[in-house]
N, C-alpha and C positions, 0 to 999 in steps of 0.2 A: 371934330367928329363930322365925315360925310353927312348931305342933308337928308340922304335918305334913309339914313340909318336914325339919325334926329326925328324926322318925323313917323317913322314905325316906333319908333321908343315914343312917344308921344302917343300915338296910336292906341298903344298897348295899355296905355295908363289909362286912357280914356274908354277902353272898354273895362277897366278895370273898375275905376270909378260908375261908368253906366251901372257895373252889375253891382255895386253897393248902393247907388242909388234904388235900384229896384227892389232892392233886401230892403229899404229903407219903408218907403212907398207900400210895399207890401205890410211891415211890421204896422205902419200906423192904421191900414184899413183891417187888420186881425187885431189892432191891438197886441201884439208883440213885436215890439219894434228890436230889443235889445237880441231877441234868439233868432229874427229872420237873420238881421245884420251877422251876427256869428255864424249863423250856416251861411251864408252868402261870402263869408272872407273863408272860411274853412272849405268851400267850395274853390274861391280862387286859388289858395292856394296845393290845394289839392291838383289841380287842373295843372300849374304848375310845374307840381312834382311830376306829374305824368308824363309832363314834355318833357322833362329833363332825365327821367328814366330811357326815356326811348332815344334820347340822345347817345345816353352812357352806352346804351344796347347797342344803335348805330357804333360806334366808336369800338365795343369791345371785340363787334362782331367784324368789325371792319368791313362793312356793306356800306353801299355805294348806290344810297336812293333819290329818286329825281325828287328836288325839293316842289311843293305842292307853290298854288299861287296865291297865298294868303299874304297881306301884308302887314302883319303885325313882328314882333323882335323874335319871334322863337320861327319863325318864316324867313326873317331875314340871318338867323342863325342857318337856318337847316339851308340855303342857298350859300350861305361864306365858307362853309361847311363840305357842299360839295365842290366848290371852284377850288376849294382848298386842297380836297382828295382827287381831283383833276389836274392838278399842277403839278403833286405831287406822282401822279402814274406816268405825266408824262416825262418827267425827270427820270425816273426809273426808270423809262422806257429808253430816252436818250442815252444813258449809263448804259442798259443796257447793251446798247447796239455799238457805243463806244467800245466797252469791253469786249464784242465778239469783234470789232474791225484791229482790235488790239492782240488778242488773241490770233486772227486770220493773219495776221500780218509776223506774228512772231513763228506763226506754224511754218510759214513761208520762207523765212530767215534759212539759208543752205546753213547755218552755223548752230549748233546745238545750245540752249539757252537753259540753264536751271536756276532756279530762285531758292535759294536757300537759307533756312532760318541761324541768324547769326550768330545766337545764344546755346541751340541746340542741334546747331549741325543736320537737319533734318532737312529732307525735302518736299518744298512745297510744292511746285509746280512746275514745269519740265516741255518745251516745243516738241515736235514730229521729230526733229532733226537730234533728239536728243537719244532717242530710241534707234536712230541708224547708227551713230558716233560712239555713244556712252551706253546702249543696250539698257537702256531704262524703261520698265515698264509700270503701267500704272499701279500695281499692288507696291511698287518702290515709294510710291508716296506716303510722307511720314516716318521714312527710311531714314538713316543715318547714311549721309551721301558719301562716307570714306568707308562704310559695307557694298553701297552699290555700286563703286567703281572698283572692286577688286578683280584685277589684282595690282592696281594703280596703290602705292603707297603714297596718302595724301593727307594722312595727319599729322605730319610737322607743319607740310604747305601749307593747311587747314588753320592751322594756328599759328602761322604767321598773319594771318587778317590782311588789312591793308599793304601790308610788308612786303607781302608775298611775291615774290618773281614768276614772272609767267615759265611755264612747263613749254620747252619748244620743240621738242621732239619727245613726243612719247606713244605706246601702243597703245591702239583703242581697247576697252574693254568688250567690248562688238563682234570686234573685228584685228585681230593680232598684224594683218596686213595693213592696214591702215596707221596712218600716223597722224597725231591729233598735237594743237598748240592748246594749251589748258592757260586760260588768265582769270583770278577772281577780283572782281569787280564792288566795292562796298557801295551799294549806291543809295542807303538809309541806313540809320538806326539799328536796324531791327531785321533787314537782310541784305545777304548777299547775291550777286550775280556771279554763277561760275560759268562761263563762255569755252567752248569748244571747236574746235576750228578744224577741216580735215587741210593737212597740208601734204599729201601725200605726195600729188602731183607736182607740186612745187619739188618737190625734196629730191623725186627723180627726174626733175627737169634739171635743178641744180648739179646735181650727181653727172646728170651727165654733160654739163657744162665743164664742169672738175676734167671727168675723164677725157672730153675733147681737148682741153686746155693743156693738159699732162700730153695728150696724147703730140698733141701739134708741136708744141714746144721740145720731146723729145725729137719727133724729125725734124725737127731745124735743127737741132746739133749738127747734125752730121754735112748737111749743106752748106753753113755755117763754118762749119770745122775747117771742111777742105778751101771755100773762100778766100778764110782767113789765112790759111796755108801759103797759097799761089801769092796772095798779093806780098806776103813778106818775102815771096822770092824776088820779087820784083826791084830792081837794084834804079831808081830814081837819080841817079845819075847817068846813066849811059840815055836818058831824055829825060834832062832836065825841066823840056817844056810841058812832062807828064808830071812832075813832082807833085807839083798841089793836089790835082787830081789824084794820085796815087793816095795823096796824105789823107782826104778826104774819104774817099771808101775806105784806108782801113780804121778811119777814125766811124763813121757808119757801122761797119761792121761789128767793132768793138762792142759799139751802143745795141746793137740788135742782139751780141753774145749776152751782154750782161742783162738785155729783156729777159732774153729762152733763161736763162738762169734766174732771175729772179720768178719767173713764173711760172719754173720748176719747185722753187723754195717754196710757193706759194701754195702750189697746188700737195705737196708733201705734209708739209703745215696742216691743211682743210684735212689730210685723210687720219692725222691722228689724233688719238683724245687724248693722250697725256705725254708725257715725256719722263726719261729716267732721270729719278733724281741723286743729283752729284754733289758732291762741297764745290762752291764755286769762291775760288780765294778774291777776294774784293779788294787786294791791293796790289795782286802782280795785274788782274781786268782794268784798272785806272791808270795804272804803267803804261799798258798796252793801247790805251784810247789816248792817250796822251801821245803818245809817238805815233798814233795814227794822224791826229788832228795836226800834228804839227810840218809832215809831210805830206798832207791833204793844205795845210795853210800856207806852206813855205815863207815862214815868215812874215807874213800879208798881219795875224791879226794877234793880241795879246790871250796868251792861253792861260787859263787857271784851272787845275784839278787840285780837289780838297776832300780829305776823306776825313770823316768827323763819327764817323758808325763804330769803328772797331770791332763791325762783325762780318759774316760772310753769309750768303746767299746757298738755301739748296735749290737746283734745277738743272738745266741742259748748258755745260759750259758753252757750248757752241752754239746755239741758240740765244741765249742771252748775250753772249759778245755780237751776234749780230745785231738785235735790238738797241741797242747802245749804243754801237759802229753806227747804226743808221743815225741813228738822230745824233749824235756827234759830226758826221760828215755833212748833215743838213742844214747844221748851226756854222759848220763852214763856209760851205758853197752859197749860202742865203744871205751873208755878214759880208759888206760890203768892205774894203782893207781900210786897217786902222781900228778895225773896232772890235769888241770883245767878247769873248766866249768863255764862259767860268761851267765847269763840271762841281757835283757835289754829292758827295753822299752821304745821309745824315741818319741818324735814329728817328723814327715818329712812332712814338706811344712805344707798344712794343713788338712794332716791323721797321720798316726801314724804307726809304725814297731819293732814287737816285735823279736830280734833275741836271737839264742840260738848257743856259740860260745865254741867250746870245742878244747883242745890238744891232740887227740886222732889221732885214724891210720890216716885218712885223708881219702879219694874216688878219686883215679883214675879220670882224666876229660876223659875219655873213657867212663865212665859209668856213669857220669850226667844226661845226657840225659832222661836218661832209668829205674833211680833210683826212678820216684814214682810209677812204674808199679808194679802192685800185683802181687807175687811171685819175683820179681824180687830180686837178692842178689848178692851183691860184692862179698861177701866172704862167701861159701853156710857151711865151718865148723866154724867160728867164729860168723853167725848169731843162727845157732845150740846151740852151746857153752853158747850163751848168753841167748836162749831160746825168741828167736824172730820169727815170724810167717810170718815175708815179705810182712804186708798187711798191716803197721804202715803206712808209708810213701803214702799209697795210699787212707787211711781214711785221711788223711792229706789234700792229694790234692782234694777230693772232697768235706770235711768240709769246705776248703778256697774258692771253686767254687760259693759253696750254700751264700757265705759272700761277695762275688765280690773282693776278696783280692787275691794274689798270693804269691807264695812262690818262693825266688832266692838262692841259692845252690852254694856257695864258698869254695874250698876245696882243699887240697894240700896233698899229699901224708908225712904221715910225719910230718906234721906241725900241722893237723888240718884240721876242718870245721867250715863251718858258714850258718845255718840256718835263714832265715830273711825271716817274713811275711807282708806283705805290706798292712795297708788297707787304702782305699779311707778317703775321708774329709766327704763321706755321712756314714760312720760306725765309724763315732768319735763325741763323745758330752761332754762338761764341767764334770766334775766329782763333783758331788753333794758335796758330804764330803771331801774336800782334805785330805786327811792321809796320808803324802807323807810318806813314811818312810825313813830312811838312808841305804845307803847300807849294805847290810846284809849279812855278810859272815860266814862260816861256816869252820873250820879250820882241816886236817887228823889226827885221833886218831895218 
């Protein structure tokens, strides 16, 4: 116990005692000792009660009075009393000015922010930006936020919770010209963060990156074409000492057709959303990769295709054979001679996964990540080398997007990769003709 509080309780007792004393003193000079003494304790405690009344009253009333300078325990209460209602206004007060610099700072936010109750879907509180983007206004509070965002259809998203895949293009409710990225965010118990993004500008910056890309790459055909033309007229024996030179541009050349072409594919790819879907026979397609890979290897490396599915694929036959084609011809040109490349196509669950597994240099897990991005290159002299264009792996990923399939990317420095495309149970159907065939190998000259 502080000393000061020691000796006001001390204090206290001894005016308590003084005044029984005096009840005392008083009763013997009246001769009634025993009834002064009882009104004199019925007095203290009375007195008592009163402080402790006016304490409750303080307390109930929640007033905030300067404690007096007495120094007895009901003094040294009514002072612990107010440091105490002191500490706590100024906590609230800190709270408060934290919340409005938390607030000021989410109003600020260009990105639309709602807080939404996770149990009932309901909105609790909602930034500036939320009212430009999402057309929220404050009678929306306590809303059901899949009522305020119509005509946003958001109650599957809604209940997928944490699951949930972010929205990457969709219209504002605001604003139909606008185009909003929608992500919800669990970040407690008890709510969510639904996050609103205007991507508008991006979209038609991107857009017209597309349309530049299309557009460039169609006029290089034509300059390209005739190029290529002249130099095949070009008869490298009548100046032998032009041959290499000669070999050399149309070997350029070639590589610049097959950029403008792939980044025709590319750009064709970006502008559509789905593709028609076909029976795709999954045993004359492994035929076909197989005789590709094996005049892509010329004997250089050991080939194995093995089909274990017994089924077929719906989607874009020609689409899908390039997807395949790529990453088959990659598993070649990557695979040093002598070493091996096994194809597989197998049942998983109830879809199917075609991988493409070679002993080649391997990829860096540094550079997975990053490896279906166009232009992108491990190794910018050995994709040179091989006469790769760095846009293989990115017609890849967007022929798989158009399929609702994915691609997963295994790979060790050194050892090898492992190419695997995954498709769903709705892009696999019985295979009409079983033609299973056996495994098929191909053995190095």
């Amino acid at each position: 116990m502080p000393t000061h509080i020691r000796s006001a309780w001390f204090r206290t007792l001894g005016q308590l005692l003084a005044v029984l004393a005096a009840g005392v003193l008083l009763g013997l000079l009246l001769d009634q000792v025993w009834l002064l003494l009882t009104v004199a304790a019925l007095a203290v405690v009375a007195w008592h009660y009163w402080r402790l009344r006016r304490l409750l009253v303080r307390l109930t009333a929640r007033q905030r009075v300067q404690p007096g300078k007495g120094e007895g325990v009901w003094n040294e209460l009514d002072r612990l009393l107010y440091r105490g209602q002191s500490e706590m206004r100024m906590r609230k007060r800190r709270l408060l000015d934290m919340l409005r610099a938390y607030r000021a700072a989410a109003d600020a936010l260009p990105d639309a922010v709602v807080v939404v109750d996770r149990n009932t879907q309901r909105v609790q509180w909602f930034n500036k930006a939320a009212t430009r983007l999402l057309g929220l206004q404050h009678a929306d509070l306590g809303s059901a936020v899949g009522e305020c965002l119509q005509p946003l259809a958001l109650s599957h998203w809604l209940a997928a919770g944490r699951n949930a895949e972010p929205l990457l293009d969709a219209a504002s409710p605001a604003d139909p010209e606008l185009r909003i990225n929608l992500r919800l965010i669990p970040y407690s118990d008890e709510h969510w963060l639904l996050v609103a993004r205007d991507v508008s500008k991006m979209l038609r910056l991107e857009q017209m990156r597309q349309d530049f890309v299309a557009n460039v790459s169609h006029e290089l055909r034509t300059p390209l074409t005739v190029i290529h033309g002249y130099l095949d007229m070009l008869d490298p024996a009548e100046a032998p000492e032009w041959a290499p030179i000669l070999s050399e541009m149309q070997k350029q050349s070639q590589r610049m057709t097959q950029l403008v072409e792939d980044l025709l594919t590319l750009s064709r790819l970006e502008a559509q959303d789905s593709l028609p879907d076909e029976s795709v026979a999954m045993a004359s397609m492994l035929a076909t990769l197989r005789r590709e890979a094996e005049a892509l290897s010329q004997h250089r490396h050991v080939l194995t295709v093995v089909d274990e599915a017994g089924v077929d694929l719906l989607g874009s036959n020609k689409e899908l054979h390039s997807a395949f084609s790529n990453l088959v011809g990659n598993a070649v040109r990557y695979t040093p001679a002598g070493g091996s490349i096994s194809v597989r196509f197998a049942r998983e669950g109830d879809g199917a996964v075609l991988s493409v597994q070679d002993s080649g240099y391997g990829i860096p897990q540094a550079h997975l990540p990053r490896i279906t991005e166009r232009f992108y290159r491990v190794s910018t002299s050995r994709s040179r080398e091989s006469g790769g264009t760095g846009l293989g792996l990115s017609i890849v990923k967007h022929v798989l997007h158009l399929h609702q399939a994915r691609l997963e990317i295994q790979s060790e420095v050194g050892r090898g990769s492992v190419f695997s495309i995954h498709f769903g149970a709705e892009r696999v159907h019985p295979r009409e003709s079983d033609t299973l065939r056996a495994p098929a190998q191909s053995q190095p000259a």
